[in-house]
N, C-alpha and C positions, 0 to 999 in steps of 0.2 A: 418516271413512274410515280403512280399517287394515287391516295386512296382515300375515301369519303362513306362516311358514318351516320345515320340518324337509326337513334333509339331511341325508347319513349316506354311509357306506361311503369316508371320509378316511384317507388312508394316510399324508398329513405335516398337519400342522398348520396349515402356513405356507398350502397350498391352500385349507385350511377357511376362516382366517381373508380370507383374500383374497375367496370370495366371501361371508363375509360382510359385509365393508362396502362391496362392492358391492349386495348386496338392501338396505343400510340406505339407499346414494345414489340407487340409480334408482328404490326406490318416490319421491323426492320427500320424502321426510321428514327425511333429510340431507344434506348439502352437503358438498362436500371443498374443506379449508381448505388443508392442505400434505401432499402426499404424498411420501414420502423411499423409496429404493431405491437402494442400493449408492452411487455416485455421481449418481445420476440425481434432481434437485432438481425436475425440471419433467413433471411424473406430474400427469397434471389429473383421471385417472378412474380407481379402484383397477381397471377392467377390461384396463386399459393395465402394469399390474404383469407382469412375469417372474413366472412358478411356480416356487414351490422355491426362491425369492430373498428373505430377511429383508427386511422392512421397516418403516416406518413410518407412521403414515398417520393426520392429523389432523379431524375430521368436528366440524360446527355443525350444531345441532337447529334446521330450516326452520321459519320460520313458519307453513307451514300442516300441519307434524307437530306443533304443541305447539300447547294449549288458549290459552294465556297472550299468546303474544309478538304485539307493537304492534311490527312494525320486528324487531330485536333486539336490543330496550330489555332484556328479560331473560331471553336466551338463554344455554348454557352450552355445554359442547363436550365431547367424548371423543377417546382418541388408545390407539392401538394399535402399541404396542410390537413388533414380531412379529419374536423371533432363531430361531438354529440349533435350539434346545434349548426354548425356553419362549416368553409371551407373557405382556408386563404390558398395565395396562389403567390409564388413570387419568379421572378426573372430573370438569371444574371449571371455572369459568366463561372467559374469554378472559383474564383478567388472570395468571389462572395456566399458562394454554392461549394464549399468543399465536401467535402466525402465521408464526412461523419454525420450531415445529414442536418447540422447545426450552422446558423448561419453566423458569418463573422460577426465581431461586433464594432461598432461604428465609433472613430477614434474621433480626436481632434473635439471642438468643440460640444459634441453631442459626444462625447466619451459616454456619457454617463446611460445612451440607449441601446438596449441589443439590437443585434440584427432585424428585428420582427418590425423596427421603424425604420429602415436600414431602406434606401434606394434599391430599385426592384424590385417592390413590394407592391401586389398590383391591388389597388386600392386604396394606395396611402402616401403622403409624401411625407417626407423625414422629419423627426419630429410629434409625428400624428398617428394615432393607430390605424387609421383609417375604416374604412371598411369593410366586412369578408366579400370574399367573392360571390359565394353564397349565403343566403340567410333562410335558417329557416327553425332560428327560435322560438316566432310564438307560433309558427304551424305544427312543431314537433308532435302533440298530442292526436291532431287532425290530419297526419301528415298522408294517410293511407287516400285521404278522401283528397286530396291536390296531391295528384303524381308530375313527376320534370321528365323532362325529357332533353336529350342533349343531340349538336349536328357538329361534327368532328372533321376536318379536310386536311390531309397531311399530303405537304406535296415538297420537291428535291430546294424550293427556296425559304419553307417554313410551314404552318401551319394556323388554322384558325380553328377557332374552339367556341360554341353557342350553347347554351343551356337556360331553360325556360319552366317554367311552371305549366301546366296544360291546361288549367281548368283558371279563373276569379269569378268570384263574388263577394257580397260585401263584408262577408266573414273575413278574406281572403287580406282585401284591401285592408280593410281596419286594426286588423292586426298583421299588418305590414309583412307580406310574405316578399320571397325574394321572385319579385315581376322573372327578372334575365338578365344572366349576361354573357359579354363576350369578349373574347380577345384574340388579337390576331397577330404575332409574332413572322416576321419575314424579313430577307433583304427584298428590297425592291424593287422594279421592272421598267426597263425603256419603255414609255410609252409611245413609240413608235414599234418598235419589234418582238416587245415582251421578255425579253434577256433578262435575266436577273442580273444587278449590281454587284459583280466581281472581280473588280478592280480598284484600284487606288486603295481606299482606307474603308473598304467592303462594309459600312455599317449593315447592323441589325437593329429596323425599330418595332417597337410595338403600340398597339394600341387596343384600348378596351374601353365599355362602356359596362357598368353597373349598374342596376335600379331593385333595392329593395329597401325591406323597413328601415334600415340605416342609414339611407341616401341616395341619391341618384347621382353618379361620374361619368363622364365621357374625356378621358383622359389619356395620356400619349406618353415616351419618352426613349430613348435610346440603348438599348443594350447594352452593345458593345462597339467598337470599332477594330480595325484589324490592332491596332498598336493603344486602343486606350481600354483596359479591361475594368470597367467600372460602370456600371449605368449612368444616366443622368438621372434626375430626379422627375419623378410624377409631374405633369403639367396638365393643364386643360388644353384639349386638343384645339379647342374654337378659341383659342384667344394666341392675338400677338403680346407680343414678351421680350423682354432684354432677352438677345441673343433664343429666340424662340418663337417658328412659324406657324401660324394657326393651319392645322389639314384637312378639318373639316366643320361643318358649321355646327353651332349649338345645337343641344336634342330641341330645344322650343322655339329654333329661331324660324322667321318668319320668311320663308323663301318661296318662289314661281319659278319651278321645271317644268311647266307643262306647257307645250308646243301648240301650233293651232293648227298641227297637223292628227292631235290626239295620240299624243306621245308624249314618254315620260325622260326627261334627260337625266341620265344618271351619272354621276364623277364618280370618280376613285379619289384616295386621301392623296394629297398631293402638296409642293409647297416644302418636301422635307428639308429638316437641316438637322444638321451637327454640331457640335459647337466650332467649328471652323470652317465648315462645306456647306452651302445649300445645293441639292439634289433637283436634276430633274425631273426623274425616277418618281414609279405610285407605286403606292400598294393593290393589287389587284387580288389579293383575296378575299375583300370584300370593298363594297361601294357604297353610295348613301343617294338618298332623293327627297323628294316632298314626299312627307307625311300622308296628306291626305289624297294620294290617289295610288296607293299601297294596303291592302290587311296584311295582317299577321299570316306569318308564316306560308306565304305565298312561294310558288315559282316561278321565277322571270328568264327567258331564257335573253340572250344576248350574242346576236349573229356576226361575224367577221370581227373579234376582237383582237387587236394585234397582229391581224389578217390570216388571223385563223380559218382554216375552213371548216370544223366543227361548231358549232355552237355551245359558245358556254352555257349555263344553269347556275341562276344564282338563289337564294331563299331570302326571304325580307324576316326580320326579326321583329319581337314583337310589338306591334304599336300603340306604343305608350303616352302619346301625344295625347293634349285634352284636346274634343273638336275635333281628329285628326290634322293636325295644323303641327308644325315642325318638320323634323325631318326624321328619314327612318336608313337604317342599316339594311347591308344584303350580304350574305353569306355567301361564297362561291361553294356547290356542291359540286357539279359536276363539268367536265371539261374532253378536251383531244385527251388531254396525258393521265387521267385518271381513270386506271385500269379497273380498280372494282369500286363498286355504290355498295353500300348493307345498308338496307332498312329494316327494320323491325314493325313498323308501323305501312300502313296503306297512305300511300304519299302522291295525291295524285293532282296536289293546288294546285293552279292557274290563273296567272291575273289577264284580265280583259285587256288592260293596256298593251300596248307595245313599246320596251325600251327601249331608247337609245345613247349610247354612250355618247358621252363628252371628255 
């Protein structure tokens, strides 16, 4: 079972994010560990949140949302930071996500940093504040006139998460609003049969891309593994590295998918490793292609994947590229195992192209 999300027409941020981790806890695929609000410690359901009220709000992946988990022998969690201005987002299994809603703080040589620098901080690698998930300090004033909109996909091997600004102009650009981002947390899939990886040391990776006034990321890194409960650290997804496989290409890099049959070859992130395993295994909740024969927020469908007989439906995210030139992301919304779609918006993009996976 799995289920998939697009709303839109978000005038503060803080409202977006609030129902989203409500669609994450009432499909049953997450669970609310500690929800935090102003002085208000005892928030059992983010649907019980104030609007327009910063908060905080801790979520464990249920057992019967992940392919893997016996109990929550090796479950991991997420937490949402959500202020006046921005929203961080961090990753990581309970040991660094415990139950008071506070994250450890980070020993040994970086003693001296809390948790908020702390591995599994999506936007940041240790040592580095990084940057929010979202941004949206110097549009807070103007905020009503650029609404966001977000596309949610919760499925039994993990989940991907897209959130976008709907409107630019040079108002927009010049005082650096937050373009999009996204992240996609899963284990990963035979690419032969689609199976989710569970067995041997069942990692969990994530990856996300970020682009607002504070930066632009396309960065990657490891959860957890069945026996190692600690992240790894933030990396660049497009770069090889000691002990580290690039999965996917830079957002600017200069690549030809395009067939001269008039087709677009699409990959999945691929290439993974661990620090002891490299994976055969992709991530197939989302994929990436050339830039320039993609718009924004497009649907792509994608026929016999995995040899499926439905066709899947993927969404291209927004295209950031100067020139259209780079390459662009694809969101998986619709699928065989995904029982309901909620839109809130009239969704009815189509790209002329025809995909084809690689």
């Amino acid at each position: 079972m799995a289920f998939s999300f697009h709303r839109s027409g978000y005038q503060s941020h803080i409202t977006m994010m609030k129902d989203l981790v409500t669609d994450m806890v009432e499909t049953g695929m997450f669970k609310s560990v500690t929800i935090q609000q102003a002085d208000n410690n005892f928030i059992i359901h983010p649907k019980l949140l104030e609007s327009e009220v910063p908060f905080s709000c801790l979520l464990e992946v249920m057992p019967e949302g992940n392919a893997m988990l016996t109990g929550n022998q090796h479950s991991w969690r997420i937490m949402f930071k959500v202020e006046w201005n921005q929203c961080r987002i961090y990753v990581a299994p309970a040991l660094q996500l415990p139950d008071t809603g506070f994250l450890t703080q980070v020993l040994g040589e970086y003693e001296q940093l809390l948790g908020w620098d702390h591995v599994g901080v999506i936007g940041s690698d240790i040592g580095n504040t990084g940057i929010p998930f979202i941004d949206r300090t110097y549009l807070s004033k103007s905020a009503p006139a650029y609404p966001m909109g977000f596309v949610l996909t919760l499925t039994n091997r993990g989940f991907v998460f897209f959130t976008y600004e709907e409107t630019f102009d040079d108002a927009s650009v010049w005082h650096d609003g937050s373009w999009f981002s996204w992240l996609c947390v899963q284990r990963p899939v035979d690419p032969e049969s689609g199976e989710p990886l569970v067995s041997e040391m069942s990692p969990v990776f994530a990856a996300y891309e970020i682009k607002n006034g504070q930066g632009h990321k396309r960065n990657k890194f490891v959860v957890r593994e069945s026996d190692v409960v600690v992240p790894t650290k933030s990396k660049p997804a497009w770069r090889f590295m000691r002990m580290e496989n690039a999965i996917m290409p830079h957002a600017d890099a200069e690549v030809n998918y395009f067939t001269e049959e008039n087709s677009a070859k699409v990959f999945y992130p691929h290439n993974l490793n661990t620090r002891r395993y490299r994976y055969k295994h992709v991530m197939d909740l989302i994929a990436f292609s050339e830039a320039r024969l993609f718009g924004s927020l497009q649907n792509i469908e994608f026929s016999k994947v995995f040899r499926e007989q439905i066709a899947r439906k993927y969404k291209t995210v927004i295209n950031h590229a100067q020139e259209s030139s780079g390459t662009i992301i694809f969101i998986m919304i619709n699928g065989a195992e995904i029982r309901e779609h909620v839109r809130s918006v009239v969704d009815e993009s189509s790209n002329w192209l025809t995909a084809m996976m690689s």
